[in-house]
C-alpha positions as a Markdown table, in Angstrom:
| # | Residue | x | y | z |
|---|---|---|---|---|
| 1 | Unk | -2.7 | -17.2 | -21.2 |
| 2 | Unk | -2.2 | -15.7 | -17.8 |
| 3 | Unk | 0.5 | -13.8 | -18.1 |
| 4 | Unk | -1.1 | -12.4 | -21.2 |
| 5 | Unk | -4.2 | -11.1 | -19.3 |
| 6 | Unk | -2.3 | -9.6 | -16.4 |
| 7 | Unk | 0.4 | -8.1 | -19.2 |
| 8 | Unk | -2.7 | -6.4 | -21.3 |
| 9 | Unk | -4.2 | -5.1 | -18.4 |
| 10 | Unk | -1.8 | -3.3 | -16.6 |
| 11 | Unk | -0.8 | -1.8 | -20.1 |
| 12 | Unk | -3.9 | -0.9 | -20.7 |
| 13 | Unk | -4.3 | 0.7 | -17.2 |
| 14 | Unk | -1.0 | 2.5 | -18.0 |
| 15 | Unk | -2.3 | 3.8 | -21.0 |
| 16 | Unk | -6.1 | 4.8 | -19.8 |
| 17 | Unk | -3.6 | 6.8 | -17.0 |
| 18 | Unk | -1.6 | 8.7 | -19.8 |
| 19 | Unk | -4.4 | 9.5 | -22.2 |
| 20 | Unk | -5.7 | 13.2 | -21.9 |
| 21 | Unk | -9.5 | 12.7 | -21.8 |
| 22 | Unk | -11.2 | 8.9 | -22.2 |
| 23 | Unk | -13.1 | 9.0 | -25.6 |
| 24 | Unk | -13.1 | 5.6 | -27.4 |
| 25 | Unk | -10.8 | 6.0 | -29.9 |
| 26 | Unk | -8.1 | 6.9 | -27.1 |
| 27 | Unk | -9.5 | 3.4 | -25.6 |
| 28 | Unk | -9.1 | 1.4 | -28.8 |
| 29 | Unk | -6.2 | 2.3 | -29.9 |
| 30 | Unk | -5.0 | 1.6 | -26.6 |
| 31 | Unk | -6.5 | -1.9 | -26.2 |
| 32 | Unk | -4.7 | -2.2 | -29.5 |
| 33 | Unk | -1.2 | -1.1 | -28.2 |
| 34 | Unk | -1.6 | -3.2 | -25.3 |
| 35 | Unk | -2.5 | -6.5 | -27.4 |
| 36 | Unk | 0.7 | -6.1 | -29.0 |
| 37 | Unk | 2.9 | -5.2 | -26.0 |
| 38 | Unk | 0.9 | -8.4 | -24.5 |
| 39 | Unk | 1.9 | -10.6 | -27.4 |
| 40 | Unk | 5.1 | -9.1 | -27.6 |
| 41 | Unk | 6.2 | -9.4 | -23.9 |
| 42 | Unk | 3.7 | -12.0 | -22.1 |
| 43 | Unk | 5.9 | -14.7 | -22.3 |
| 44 | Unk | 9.1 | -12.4 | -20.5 |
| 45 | Unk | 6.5 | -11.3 | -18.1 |
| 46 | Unk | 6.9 | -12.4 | -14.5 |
| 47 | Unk | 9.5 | -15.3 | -15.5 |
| 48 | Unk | 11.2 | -16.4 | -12.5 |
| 49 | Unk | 8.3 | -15.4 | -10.5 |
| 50 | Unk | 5.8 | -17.5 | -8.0 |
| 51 | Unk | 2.7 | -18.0 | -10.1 |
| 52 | Unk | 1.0 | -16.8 | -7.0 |
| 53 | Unk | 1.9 | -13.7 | -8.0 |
| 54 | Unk | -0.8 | -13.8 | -10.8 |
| 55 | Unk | -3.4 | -14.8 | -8.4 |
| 56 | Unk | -6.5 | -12.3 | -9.2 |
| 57 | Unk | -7.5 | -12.5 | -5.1 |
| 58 | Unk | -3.8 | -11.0 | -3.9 |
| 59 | Unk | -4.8 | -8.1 | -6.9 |
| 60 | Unk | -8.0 | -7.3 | -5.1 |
| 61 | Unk | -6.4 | -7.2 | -1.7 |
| 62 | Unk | -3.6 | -5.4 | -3.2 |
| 63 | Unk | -6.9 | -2.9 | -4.3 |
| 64 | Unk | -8.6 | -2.9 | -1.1 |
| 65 | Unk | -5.3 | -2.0 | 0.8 |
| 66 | Unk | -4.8 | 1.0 | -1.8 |
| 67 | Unk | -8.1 | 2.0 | -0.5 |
| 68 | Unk | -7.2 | 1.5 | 3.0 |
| 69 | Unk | -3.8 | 3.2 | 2.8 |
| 70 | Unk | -6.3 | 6.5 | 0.9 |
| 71 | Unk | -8.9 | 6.4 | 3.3 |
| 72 | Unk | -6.0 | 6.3 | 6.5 |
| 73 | Unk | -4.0 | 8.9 | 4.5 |
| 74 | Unk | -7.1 | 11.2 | 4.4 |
| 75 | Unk | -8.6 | 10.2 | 8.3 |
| 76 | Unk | -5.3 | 10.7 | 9.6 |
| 77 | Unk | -4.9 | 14.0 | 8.0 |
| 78 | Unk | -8.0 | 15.4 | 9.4 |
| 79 | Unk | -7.0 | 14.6 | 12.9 |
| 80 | Unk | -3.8 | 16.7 | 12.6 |
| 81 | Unk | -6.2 | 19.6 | 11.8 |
| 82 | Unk | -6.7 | 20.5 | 15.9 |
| 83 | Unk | -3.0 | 20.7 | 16.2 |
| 84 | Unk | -2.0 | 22.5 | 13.2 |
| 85 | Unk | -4.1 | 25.0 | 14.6 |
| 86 | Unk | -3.1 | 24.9 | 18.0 |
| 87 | Unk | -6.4 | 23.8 | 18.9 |
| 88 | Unk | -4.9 | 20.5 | 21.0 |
| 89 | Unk | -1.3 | 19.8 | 22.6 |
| 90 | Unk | 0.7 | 17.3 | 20.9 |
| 91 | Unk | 3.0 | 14.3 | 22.9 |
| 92 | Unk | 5.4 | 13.3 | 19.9 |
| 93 | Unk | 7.9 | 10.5 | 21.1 |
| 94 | Unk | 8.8 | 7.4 | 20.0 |
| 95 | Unk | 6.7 | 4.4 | 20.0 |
| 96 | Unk | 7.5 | 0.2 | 19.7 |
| 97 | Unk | 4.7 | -1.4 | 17.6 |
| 98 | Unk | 4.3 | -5.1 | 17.5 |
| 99 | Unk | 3.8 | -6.4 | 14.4 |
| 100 | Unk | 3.2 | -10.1 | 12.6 |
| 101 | Unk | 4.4 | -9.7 | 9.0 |
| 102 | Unk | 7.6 | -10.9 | 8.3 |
| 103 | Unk | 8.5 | -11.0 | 4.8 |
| 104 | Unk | 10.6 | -8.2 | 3.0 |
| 105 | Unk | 7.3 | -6.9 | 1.0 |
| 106 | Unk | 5.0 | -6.6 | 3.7 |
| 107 | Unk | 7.3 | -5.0 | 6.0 |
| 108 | Unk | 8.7 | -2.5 | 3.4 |
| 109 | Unk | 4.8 | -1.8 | 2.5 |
| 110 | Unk | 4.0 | -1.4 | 6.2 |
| 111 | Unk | 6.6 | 1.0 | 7.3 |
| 112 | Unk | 6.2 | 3.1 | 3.7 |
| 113 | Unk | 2.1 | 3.1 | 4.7 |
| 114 | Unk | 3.3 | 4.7 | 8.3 |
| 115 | Unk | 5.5 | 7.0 | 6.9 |
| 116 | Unk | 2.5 | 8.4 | 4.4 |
| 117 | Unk | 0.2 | 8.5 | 7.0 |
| 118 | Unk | 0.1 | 12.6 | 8.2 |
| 119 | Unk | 1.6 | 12.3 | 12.2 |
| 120 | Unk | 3.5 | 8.7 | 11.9 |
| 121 | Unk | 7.2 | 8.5 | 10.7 |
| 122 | Unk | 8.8 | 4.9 | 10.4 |
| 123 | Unk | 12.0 | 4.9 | 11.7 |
| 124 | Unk | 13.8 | 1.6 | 12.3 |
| 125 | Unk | 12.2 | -2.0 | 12.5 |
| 126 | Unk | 13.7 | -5.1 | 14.7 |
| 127 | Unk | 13.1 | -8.1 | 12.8 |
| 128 | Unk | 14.0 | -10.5 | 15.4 |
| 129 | Unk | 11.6 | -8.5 | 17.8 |
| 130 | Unk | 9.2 | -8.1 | 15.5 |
| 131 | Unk | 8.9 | -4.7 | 16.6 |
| 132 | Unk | 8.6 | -1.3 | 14.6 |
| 133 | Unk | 10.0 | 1.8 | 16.0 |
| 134 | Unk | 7.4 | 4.7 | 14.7 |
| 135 | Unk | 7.8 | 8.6 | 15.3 |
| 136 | Unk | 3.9 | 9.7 | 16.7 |
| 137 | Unk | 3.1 | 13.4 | 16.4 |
| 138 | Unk | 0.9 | 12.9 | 19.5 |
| 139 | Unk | 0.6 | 9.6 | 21.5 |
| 140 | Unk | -2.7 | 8.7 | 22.5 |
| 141 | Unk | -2.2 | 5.9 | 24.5 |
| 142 | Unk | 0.6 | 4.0 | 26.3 |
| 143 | Unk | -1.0 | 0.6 | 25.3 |
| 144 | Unk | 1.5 | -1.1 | 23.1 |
| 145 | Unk | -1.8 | -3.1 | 21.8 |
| 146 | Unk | -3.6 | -0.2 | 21.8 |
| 147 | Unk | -1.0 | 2.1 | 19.4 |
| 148 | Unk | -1.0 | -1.2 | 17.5 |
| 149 | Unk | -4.5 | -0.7 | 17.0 |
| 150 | Unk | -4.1 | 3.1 | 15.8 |
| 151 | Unk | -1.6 | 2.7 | 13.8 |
| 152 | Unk | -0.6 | -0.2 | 12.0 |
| 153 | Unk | -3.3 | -2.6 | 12.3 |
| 154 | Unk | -5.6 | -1.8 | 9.4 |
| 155 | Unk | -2.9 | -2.0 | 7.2 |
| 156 | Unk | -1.2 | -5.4 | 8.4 |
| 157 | Unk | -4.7 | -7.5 | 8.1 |
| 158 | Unk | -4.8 | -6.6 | 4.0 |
| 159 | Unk | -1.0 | -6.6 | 3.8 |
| 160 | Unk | -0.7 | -10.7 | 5.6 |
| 161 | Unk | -3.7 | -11.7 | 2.6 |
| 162 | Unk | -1.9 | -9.5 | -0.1 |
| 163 | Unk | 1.6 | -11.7 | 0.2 |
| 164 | Unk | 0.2 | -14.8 | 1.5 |
């Protein structure tokens, strides 16, 4: 029953994200499609999989760290406005950022969250370390705990609860 639920509702969120205006006939039939892609593929869905993976909570951490990601994607941007025009001096170098995770997902998630974020560039991770290697547009401190901080640390506290 499950794997029905989470199979109509990501369908249905497909569809809602396809439709060109949200009128409910375009939401009926589409509750309607997804019933029968959920009755016709639920029980293919996620086979082979961790049932954690239907766990509701590591969907709403995977929500709240979309939200994160936005909201750093959007902060970060506004402090690159000074130096896009010229306003303040930039220090770009290379910087070694601690890190916790460990498993493939959360890393990969990580370093693609750096890389989206205006004035950070992933570059190359140590696993044995457990170090990332991160190109900064303009260092701010010298504090490996402190660029921690700046940079990854909002997105490693969702990331550990998303894939625990």
């Amino acid at each position: 029953m499950r794997r029905f639920l989470v199979v109509l509702f990501l369908s249905f969120v497909v569809w809602v994200l396809l439709i060109p205006n949200i009128s409910t006939g375009y939401l009926v039939i589409g509750l309607i499609a997804s019933g029968i892609i959920a009755l016709a593929l639920s029980r293919y869905a996620f086979e082979g999989m961790d049932s954690r993976v239907l766990d509701p909570r590591r969907w709403l951490y995977m929500l709240a760290y979309l939200w994160v990601l936005v909201k750093g994607i959007f902060m970060a941007g506004l402090l690159l406005i000074p130096i896009i025009l010229k306003k303040k001096e930039i220090r770009p170098g290379v910087v070694a950022i601690p890190t916790q995770l460990k498993k493939g997902w959360e890393l990969t998630l990580l370093a693609n969250s750096i890389t989206l974020t205006p004035g950070t560039f992933f570059l190359d991770m140590d696993e044995e370390k457990g170090m990332l290697y991160v190109h900064w547009i303009s260092i701010e401190s010298e504090s490996a705990e402190e660029i921690r901080k700046l940079i990854t640390e909002r997105y490693e506290r969702i990331l550990s609860k998303v894939f625990e």
